[in-house]
Every structure is written in structure tokens, then in C-alpha cells.
MOPAC internal coordinates of N, CA, C and O (Angstrom, degrees):
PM7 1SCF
backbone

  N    0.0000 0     0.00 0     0.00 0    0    0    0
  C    1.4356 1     0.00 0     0.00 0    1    0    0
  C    1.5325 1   110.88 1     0.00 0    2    1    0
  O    1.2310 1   109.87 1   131.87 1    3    2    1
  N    1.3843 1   136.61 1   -48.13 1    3    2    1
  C    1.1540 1   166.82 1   150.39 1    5    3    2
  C    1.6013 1    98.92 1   -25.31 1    6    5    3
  O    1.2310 1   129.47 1   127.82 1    7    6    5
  N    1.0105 1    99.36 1   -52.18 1    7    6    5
  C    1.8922 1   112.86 1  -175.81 1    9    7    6
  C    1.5563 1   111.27 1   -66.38 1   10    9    7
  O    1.2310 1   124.04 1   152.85 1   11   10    9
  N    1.1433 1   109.85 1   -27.15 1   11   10    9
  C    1.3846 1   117.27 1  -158.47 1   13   11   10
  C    1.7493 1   108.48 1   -97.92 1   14   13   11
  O    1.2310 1   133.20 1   136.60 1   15   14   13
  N    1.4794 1    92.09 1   -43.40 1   15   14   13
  C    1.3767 1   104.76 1   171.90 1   17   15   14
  C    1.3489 1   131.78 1   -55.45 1   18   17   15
  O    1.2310 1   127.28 1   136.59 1   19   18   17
  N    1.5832 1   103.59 1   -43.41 1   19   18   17
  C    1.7693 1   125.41 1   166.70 1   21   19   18
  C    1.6242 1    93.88 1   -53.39 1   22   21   19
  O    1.2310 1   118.04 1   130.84 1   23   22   21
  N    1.3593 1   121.33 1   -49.16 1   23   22   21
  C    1.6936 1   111.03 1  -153.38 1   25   23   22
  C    1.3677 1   106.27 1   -83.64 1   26   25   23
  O    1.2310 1   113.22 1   177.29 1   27   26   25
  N    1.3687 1   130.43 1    -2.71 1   27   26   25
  C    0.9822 1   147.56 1   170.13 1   29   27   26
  C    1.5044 1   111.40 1   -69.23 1   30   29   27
  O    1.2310 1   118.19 1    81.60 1   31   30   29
  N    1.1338 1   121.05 1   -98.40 1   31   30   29
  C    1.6118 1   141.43 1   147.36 1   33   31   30
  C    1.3551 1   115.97 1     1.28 1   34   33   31
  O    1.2310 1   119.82 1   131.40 1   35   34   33
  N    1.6426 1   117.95 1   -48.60 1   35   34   33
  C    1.1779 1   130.87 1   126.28 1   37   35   34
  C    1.8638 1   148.74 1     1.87 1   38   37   35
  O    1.2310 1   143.87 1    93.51 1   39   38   37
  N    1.2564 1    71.22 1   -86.49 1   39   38   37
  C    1.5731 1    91.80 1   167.02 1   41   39   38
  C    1.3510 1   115.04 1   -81.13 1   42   41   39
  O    1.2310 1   110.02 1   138.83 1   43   42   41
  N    1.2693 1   136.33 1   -41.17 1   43   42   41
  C    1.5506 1   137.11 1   155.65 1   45   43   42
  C    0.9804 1   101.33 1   -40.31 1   46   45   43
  O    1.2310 1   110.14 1    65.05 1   47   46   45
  N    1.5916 1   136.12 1  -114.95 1   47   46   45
  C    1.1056 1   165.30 1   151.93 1   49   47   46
  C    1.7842 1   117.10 1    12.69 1   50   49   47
  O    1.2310 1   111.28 1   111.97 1   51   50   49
  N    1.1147 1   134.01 1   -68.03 1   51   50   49
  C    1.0629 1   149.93 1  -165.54 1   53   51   50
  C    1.5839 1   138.24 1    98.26 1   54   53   51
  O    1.2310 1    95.34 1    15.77 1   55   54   53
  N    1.1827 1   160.78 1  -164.23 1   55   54   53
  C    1.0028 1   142.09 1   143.70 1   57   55   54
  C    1.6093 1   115.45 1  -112.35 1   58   57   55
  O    1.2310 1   134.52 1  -158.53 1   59   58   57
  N    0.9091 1    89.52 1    21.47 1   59   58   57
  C    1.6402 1   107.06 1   169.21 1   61   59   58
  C    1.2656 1   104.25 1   -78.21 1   62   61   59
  O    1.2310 1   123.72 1   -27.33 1   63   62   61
  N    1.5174 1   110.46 1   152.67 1   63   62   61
  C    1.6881 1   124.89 1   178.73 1   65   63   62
  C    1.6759 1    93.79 1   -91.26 1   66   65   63
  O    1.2310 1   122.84 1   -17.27 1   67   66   65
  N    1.2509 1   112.17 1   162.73 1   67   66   65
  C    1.2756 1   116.92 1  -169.78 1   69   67   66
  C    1.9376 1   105.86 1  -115.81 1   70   69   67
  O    1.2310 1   134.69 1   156.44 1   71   70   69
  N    1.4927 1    89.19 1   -23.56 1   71   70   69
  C    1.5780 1    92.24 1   167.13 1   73   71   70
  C    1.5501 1   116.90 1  -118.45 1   74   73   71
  O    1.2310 1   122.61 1   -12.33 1   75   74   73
  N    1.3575 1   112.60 1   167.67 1   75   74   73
  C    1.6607 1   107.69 1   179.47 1   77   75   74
  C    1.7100 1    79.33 1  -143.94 1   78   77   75
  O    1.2310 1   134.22 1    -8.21 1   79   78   77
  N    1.8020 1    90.10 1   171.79 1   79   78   77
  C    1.5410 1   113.19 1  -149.17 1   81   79   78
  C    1.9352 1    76.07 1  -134.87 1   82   81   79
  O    1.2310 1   124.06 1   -50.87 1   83   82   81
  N    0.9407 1   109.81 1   129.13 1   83   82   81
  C    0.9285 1   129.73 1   161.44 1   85   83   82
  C    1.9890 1   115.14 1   -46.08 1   86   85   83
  O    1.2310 1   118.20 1   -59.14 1   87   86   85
  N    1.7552 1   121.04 1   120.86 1   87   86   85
  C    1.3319 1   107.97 1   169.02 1   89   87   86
  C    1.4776 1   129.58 1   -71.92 1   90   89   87
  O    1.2310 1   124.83 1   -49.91 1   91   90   89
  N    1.8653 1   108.33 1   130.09 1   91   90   89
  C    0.8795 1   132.47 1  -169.65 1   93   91   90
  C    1.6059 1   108.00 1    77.21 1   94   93   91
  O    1.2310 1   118.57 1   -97.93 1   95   94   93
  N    0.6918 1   120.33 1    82.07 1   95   94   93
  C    1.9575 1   107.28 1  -161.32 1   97   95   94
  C    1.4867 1    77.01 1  -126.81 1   98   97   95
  O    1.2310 1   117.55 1   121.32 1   99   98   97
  N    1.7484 1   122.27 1   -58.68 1   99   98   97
  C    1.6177 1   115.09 1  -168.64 1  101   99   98
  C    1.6037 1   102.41 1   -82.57 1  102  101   99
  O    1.2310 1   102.73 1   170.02 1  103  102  101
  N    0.9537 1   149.27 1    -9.98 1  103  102  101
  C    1.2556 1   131.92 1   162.43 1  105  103  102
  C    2.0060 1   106.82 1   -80.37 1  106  105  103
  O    1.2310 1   115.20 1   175.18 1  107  106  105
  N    1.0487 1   126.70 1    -4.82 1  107  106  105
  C    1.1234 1   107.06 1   174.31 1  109  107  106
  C    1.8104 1   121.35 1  -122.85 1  110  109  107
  O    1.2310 1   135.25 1  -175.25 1  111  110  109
  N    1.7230 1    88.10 1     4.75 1  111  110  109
  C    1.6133 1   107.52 1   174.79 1  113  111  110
  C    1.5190 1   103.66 1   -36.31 1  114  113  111
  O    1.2310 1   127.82 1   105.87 1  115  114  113
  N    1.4296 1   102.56 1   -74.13 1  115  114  113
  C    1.6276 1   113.15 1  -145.08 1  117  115  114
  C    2.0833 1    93.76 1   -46.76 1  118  117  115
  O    1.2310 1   127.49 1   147.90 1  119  118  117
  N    0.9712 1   103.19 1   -32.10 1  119  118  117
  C    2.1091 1    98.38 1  -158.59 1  121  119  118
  C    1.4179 1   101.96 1  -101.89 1  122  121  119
  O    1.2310 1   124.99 1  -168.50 1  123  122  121
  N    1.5857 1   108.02 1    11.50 1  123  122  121
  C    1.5030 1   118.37 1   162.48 1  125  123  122
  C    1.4557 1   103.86 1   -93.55 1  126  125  123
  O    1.2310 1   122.68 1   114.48 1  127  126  125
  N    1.0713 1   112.48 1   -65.52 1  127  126  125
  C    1.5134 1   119.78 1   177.25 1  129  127  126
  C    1.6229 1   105.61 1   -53.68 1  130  129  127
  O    1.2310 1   108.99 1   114.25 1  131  130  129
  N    1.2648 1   138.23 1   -65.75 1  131  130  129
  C    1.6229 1   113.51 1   173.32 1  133  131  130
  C    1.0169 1   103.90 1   -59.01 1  134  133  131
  O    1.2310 1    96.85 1   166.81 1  135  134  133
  N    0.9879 1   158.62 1   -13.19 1  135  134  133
  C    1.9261 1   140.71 1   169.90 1  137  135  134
  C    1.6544 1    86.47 1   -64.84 1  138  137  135
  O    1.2310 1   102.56 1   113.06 1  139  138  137
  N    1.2280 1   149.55 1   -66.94 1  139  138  137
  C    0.9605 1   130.42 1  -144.90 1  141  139  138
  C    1.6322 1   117.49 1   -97.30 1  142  141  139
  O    1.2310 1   116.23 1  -172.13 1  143  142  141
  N    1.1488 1   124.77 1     7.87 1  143  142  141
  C    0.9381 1   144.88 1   142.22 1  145  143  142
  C    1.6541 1   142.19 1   -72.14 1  146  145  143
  O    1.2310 1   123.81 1   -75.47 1  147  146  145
  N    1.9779 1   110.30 1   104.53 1  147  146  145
  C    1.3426 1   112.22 1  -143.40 1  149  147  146
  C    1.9100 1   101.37 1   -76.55 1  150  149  147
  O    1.2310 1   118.48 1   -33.65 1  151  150  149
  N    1.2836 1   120.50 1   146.35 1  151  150  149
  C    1.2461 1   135.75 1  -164.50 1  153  151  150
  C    1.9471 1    96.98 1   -55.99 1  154  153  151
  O    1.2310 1   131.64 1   -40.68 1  155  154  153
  N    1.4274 1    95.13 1   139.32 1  155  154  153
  C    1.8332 1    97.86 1   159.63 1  157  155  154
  C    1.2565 1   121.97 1  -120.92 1  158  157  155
  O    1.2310 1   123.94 1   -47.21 1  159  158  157
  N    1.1890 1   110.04 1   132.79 1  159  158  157
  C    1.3872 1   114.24 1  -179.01 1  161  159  158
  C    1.5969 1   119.38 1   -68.79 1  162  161  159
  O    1.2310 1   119.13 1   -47.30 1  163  162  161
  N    1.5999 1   119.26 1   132.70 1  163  162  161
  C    1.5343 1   104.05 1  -174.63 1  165  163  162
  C    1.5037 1   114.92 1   -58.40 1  166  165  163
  O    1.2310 1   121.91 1   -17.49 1  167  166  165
  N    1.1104 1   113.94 1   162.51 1  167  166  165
  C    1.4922 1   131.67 1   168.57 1  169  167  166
  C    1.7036 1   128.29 1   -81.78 1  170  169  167
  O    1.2310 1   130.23 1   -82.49 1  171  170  169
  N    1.2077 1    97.88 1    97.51 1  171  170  169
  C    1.6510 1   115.34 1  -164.99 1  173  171  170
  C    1.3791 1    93.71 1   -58.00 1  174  173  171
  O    1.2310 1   117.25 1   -39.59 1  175  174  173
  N    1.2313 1   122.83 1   140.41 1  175  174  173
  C    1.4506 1   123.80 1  -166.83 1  177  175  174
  C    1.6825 1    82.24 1  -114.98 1  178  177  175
  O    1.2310 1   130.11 1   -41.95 1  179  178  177
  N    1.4597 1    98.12 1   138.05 1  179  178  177
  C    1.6873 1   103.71 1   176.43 1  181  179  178
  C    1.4940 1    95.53 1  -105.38 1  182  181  179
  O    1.2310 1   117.56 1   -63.54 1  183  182  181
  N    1.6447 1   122.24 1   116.46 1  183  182  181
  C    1.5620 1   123.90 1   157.80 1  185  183  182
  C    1.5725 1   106.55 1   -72.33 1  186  185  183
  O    1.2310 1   125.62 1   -33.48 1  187  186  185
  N    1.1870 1   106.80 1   146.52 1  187  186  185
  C    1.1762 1   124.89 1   177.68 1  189  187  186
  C    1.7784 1   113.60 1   -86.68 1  190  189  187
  O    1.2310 1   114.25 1   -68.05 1  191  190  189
  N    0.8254 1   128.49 1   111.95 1  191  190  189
  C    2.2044 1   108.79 1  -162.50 1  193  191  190
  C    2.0575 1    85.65 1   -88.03 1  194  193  191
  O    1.2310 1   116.42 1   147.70 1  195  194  193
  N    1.3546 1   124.41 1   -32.30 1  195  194  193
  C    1.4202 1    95.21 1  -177.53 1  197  195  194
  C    2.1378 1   116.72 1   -55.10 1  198  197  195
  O    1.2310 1   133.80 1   161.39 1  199  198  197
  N    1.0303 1    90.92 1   -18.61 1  199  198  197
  C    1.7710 1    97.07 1  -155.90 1  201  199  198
  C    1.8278 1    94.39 1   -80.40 1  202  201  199
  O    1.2310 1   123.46 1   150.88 1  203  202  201
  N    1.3825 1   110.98 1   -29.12 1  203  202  201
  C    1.3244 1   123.24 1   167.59 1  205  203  202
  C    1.6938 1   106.02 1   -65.17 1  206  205  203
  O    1.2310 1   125.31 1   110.80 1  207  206  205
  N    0.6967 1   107.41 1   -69.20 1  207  206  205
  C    1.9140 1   120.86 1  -174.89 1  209  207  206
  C    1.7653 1    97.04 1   -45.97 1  210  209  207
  O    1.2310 1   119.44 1   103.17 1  211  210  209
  N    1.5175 1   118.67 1   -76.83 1  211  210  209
  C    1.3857 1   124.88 1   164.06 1  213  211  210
  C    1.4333 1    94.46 1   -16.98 1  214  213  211
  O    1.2310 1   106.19 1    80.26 1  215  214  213
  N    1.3863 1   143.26 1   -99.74 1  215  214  213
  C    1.2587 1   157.87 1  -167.95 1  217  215  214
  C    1.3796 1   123.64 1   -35.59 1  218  217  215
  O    1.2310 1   123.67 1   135.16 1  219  218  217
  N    1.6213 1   110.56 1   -44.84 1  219  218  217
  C    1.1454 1   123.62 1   152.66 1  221  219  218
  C    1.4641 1   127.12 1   -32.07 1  222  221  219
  O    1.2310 1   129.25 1   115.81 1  223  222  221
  N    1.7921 1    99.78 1   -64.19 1  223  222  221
  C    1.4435 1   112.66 1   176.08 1  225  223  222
  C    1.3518 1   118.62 1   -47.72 1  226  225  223
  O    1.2310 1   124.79 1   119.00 1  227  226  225
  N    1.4354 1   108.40 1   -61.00 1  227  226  225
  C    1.7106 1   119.86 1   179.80 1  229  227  226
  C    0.9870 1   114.45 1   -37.95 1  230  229  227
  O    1.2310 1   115.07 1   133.39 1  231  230  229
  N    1.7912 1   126.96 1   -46.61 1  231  230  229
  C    1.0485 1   114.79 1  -172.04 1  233  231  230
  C    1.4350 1   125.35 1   -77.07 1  234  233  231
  O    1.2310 1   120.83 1   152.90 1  235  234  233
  N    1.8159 1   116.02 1   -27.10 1  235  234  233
  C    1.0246 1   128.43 1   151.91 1  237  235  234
  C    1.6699 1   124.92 1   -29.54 1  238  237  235
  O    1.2310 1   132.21 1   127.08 1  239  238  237
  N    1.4875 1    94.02 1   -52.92 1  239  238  237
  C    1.9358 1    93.17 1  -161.56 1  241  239  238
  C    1.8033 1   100.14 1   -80.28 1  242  241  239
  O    1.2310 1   130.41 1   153.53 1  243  242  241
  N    1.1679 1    97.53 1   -26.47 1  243  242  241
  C    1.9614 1   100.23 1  -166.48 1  245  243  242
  C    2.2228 1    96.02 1   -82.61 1  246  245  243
  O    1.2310 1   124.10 1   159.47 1  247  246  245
  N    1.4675 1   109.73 1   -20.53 1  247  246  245
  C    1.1307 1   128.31 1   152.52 1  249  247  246
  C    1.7298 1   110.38 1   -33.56 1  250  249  247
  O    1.2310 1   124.97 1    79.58 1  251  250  249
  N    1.3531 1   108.05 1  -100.42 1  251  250  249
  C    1.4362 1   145.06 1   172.44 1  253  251  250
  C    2.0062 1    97.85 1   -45.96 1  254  253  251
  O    1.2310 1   105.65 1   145.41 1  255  254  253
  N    0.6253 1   144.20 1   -34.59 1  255  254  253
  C    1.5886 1   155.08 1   176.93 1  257  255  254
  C    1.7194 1   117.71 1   -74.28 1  258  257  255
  O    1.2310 1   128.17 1   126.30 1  259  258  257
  N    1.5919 1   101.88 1   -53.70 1  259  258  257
  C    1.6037 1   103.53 1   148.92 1  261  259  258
  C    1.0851 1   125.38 1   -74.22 1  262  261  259
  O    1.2310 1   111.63 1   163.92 1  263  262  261
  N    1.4266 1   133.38 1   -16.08 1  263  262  261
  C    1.0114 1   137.25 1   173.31 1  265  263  262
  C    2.0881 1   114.39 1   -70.07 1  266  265  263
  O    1.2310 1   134.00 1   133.78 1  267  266  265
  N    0.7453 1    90.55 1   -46.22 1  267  266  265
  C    1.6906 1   109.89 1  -168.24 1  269  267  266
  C    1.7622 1   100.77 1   -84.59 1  270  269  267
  O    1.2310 1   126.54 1   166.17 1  271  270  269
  N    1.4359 1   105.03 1   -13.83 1  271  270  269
  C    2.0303 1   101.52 1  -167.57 1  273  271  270
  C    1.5268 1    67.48 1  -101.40 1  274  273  271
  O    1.2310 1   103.93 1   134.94 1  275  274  273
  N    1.4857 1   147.21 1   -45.06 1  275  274  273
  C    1.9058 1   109.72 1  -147.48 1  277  275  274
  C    1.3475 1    93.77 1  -110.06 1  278  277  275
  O    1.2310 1   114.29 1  -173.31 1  279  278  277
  N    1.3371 1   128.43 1     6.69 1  279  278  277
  C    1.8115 1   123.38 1   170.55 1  281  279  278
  C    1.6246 1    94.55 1   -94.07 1  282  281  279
  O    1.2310 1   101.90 1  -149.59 1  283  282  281
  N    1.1333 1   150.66 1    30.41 1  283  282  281
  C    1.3587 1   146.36 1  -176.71 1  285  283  282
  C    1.2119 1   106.64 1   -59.79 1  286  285  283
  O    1.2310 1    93.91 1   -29.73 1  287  286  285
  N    1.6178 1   162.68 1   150.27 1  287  286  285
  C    1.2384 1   146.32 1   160.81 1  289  287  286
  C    1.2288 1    94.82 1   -96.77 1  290  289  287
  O    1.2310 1   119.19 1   -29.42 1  291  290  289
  N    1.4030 1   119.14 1   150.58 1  291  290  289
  C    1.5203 1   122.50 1   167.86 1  293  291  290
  C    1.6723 1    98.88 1  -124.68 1  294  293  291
  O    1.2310 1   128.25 1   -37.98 1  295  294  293
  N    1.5801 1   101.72 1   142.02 1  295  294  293
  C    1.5625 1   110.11 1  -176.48 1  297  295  294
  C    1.6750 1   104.93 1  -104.29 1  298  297  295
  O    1.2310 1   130.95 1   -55.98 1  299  298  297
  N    1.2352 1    96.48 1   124.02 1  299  298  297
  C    1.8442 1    94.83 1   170.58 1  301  299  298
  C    1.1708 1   108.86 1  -135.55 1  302  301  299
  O    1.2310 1   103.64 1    15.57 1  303  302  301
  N    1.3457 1   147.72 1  -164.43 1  303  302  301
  C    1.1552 1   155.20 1  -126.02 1  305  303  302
  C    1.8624 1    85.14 1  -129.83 1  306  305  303
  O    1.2310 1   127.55 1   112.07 1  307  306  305
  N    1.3724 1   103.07 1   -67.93 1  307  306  305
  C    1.4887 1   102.35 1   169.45 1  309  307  306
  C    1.6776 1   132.74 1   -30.76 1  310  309  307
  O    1.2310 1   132.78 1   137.53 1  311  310  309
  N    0.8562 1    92.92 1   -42.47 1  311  310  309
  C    1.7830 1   102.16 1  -164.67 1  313  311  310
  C    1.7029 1   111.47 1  -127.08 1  314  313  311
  O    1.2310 1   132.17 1  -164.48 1  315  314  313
  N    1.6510 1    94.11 1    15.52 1  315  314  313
  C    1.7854 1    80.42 1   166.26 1  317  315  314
  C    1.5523 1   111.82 1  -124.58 1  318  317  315
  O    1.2310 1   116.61 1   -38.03 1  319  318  317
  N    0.9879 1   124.05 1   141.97 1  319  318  317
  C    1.3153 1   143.39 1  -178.91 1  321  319  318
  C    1.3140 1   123.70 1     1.69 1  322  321  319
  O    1.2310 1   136.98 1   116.40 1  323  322  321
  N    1.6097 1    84.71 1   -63.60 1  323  322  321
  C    1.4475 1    97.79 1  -177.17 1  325  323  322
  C    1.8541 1   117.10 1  -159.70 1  326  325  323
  O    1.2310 1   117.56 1   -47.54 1  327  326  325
  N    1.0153 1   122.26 1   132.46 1  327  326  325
  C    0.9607 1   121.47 1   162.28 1  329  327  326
  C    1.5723 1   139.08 1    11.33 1  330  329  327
  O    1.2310 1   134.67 1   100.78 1  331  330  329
  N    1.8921 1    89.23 1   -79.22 1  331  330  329
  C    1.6513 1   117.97 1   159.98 1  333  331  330
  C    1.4103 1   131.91 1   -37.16 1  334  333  331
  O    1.2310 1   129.88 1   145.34 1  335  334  333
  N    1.6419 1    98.56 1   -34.66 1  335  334  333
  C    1.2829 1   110.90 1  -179.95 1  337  335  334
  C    1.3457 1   117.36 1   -76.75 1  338  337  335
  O    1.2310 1   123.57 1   139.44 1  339  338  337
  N    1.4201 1   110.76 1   -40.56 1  339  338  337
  C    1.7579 1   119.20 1  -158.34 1  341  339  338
  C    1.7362 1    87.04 1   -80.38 1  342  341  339
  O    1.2310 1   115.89 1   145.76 1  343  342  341
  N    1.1959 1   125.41 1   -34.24 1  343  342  341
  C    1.6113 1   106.50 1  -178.96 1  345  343  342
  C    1.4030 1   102.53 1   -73.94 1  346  345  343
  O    1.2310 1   115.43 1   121.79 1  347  346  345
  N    1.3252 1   126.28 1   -58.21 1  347  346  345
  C    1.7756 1   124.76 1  -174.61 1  349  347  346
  C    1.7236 1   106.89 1   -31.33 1  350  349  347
  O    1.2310 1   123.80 1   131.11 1  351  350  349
  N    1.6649 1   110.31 1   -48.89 1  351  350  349
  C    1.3066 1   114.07 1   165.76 1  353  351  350
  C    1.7950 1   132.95 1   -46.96 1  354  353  351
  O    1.2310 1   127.90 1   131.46 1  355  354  353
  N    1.6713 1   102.39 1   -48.54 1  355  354  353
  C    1.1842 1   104.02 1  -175.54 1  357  355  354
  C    1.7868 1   106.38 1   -86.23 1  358  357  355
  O    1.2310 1   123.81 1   154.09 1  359  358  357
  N    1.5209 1   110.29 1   -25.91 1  359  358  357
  C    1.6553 1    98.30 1   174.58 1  361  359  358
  C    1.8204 1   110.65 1   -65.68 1  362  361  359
  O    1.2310 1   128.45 1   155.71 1  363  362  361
  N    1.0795 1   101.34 1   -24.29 1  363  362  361
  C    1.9387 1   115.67 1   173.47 1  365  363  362
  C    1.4804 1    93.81 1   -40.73 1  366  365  363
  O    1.2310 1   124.43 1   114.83 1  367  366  365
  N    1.2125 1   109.11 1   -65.17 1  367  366  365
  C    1.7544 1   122.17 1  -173.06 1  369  367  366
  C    1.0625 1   103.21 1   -52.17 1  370  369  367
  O    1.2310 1   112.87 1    93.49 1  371  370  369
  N    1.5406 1   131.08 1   -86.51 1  371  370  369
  C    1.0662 1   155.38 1   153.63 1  373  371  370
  C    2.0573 1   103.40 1     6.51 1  374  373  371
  O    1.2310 1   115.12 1   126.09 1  375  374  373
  N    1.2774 1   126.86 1   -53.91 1  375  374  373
  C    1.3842 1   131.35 1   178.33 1  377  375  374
  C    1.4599 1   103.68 1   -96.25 1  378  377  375
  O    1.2310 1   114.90 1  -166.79 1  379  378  377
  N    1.7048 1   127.28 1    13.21 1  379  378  377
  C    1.5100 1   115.19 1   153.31 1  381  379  378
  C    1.3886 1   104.61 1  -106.58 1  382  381  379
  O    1.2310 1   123.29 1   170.74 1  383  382  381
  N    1.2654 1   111.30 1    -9.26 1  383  382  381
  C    1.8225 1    98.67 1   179.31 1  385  383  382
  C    1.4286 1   111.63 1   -84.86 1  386  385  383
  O    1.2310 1   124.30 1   140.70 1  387  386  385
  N    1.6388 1   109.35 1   -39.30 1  387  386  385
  C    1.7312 1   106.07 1   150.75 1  389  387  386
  C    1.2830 1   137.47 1   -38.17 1  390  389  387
  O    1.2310 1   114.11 1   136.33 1  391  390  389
  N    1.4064 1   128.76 1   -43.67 1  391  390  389
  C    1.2349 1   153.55 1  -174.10 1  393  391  390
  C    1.3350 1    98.37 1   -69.01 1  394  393  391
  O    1.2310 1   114.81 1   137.28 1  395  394  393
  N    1.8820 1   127.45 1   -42.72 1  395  394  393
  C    1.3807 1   132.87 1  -149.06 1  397  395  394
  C    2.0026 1    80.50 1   -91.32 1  398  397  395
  O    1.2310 1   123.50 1   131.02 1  399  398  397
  N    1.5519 1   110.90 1   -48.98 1  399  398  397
  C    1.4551 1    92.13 1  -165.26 1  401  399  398
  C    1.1064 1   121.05 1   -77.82 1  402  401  399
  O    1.2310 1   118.24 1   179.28 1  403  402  401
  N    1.9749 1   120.96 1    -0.72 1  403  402  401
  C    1.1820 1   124.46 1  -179.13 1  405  403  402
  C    2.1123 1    94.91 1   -83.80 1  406  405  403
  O    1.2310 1   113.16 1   159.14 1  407  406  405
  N    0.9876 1   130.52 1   -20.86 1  407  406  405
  C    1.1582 1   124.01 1  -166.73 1  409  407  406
  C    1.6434 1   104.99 1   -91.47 1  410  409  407
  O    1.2310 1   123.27 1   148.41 1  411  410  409
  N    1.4697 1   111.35 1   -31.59 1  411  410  409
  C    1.5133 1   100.25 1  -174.92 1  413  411  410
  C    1.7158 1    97.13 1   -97.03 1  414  413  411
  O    1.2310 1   114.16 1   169.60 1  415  414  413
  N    1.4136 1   128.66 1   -10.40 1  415  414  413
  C    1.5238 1   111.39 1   139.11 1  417  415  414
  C    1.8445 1    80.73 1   102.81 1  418  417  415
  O    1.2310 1   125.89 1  -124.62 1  419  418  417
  N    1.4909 1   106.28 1    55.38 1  419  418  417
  C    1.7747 1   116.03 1  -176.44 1  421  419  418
  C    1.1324 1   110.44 1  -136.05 1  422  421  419
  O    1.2310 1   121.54 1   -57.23 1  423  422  421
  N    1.4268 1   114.65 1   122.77 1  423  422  421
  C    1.5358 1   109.09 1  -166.57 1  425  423  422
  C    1.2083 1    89.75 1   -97.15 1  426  425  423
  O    1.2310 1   123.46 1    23.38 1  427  426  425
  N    1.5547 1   110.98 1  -156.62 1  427  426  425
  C    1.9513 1   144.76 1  -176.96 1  429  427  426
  C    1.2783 1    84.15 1   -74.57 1  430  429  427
  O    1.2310 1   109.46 1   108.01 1  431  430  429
  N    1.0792 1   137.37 1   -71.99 1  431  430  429
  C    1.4686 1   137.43 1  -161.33 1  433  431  430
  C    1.8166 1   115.78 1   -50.44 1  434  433  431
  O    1.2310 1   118.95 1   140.02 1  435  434  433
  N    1.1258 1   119.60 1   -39.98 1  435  434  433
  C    1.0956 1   139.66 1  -167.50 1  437  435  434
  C    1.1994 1    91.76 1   -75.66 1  438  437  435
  O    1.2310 1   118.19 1    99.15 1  439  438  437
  N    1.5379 1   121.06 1   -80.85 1  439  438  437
  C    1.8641 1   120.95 1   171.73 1  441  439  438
  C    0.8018 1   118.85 1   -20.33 1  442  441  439
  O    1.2310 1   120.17 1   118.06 1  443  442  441
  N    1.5584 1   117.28 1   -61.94 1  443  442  441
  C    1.6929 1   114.53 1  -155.83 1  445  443  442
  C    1.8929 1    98.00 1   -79.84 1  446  445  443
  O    1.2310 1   107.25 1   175.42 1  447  446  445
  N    1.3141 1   141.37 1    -4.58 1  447  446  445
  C    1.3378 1   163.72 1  -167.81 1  449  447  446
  C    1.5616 1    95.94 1   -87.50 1  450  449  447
  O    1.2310 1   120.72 1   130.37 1  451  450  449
  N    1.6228 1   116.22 1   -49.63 1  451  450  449
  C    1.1409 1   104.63 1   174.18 1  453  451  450
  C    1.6879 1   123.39 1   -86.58 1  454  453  451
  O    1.2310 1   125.78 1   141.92 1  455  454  453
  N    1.3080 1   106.51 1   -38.08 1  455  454  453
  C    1.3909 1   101.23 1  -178.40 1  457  455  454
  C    1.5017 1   113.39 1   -63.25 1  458  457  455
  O    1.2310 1   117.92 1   168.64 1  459  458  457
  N    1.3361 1   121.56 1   -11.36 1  459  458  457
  C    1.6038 1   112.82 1   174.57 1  461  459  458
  C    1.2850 1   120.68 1  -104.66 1  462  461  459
  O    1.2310 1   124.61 1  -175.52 1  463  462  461
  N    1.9303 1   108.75 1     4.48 1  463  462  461
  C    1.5000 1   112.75 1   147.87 1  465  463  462
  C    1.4371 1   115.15 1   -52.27 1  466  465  463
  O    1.2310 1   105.79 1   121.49 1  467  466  465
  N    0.9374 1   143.96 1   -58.51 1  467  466  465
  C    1.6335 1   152.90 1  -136.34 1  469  467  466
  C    1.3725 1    91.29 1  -115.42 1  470  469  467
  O    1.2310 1   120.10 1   180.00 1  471  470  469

């Protein structure tokens, strides 16, 4: 049935194409179409110099920031000079924690009140 129908359709119709394409038409599209296409000028990109400077900075401070967090000196008993020094250092401490409990107004009594909370 299928068979018959094609030979039909066929014979009406034809197997002829009903349109034609011009020769060479797709090999010479693409340099037809840019011919007719009017020229653009590139796009001047405007830099901004604050967004540079901003950027600049950042890299500067995070610069100077790693720099200063992995040069840290650490003082120990091992590797410092002398003795004399590492106490002069820790009594240093020692007369800001005084200073801190003379300012928030905390005696001996008060301290030792807290450390035997906990």
C-alpha cells in the first residue's frame, strides 16, 4: 500500500526539486555577507587608574601583613641571649597586667575570688 502511494505522489509531483541554489552560492556566502556588512570600529576600553591604585594598595598591605605575621620573633629560653633579658621581658608583662588591674580597680582578693570560681 505504502508502495503504491510513493508511486503515485511520484508520478504527480515529480522527483524533481522545485528550487535550485545558485552555483557556488555556499562557498562564496561567507565574503558576500562581510562585503555587505558596514565596518566597526574596536571598542576603546576605558581603564579606570583608581581601581588600579585600590589594587595596588591591597596588594601592598596583604604584602607588608605576610610579611610581619611569618618574620614574628619568638623568645624562649633556648635562643635568647641571655637569661636577663627573657625576665626584663616577662616582668614588662608582668607591670602591664598590674597597670590593667590598677585601672579596672581589682585587687588580690578579687583575683584569687575569681580563679577559685572555675
Amino acid at each position: 500500500m505504502k508502495m503504491n502511494e510513493e508511486k503515485l505522489i511520484e508520478e504527480r509531483f515529480s522527483k524533481e526539486m522545485p528550487f535550485k541554489v545558485p552555483e557556488n552560492y555556499f562557498e562564496d556566502f561567507t565574503a558576500q555577507m562581510m562585503s555587505q556588512l558596514p565596518e566597526r570600529k574596536p571598542k576603546q576600553s576605558r581603564q579606570r587608574p583608581y581601581m588600579w591604585v585600590a589594587a595596588c594598595f591591597c596588594a601592598v598591605a596583604l604584602g607588608i601583613g605576610a610579611y610581619l605575621h611569618f618574620n614574628q620573633k619568638v623568645v624562649s629560653p633556648a635562643n635568647s641571649s641571655s637569661a636577663g633579658q627573657l625576665a626584663a621581658e616577662v616582668g614588662h608583662e608582668g607591670d602591664l597586667l598590674d597597670q590593667a588591674a590598677d585601672y579596672m580597680m581589682y585587687d588580690d582578693h578579687d583575683f584569687y575570688a575569681y580563679l577559685s570560681e572555675e
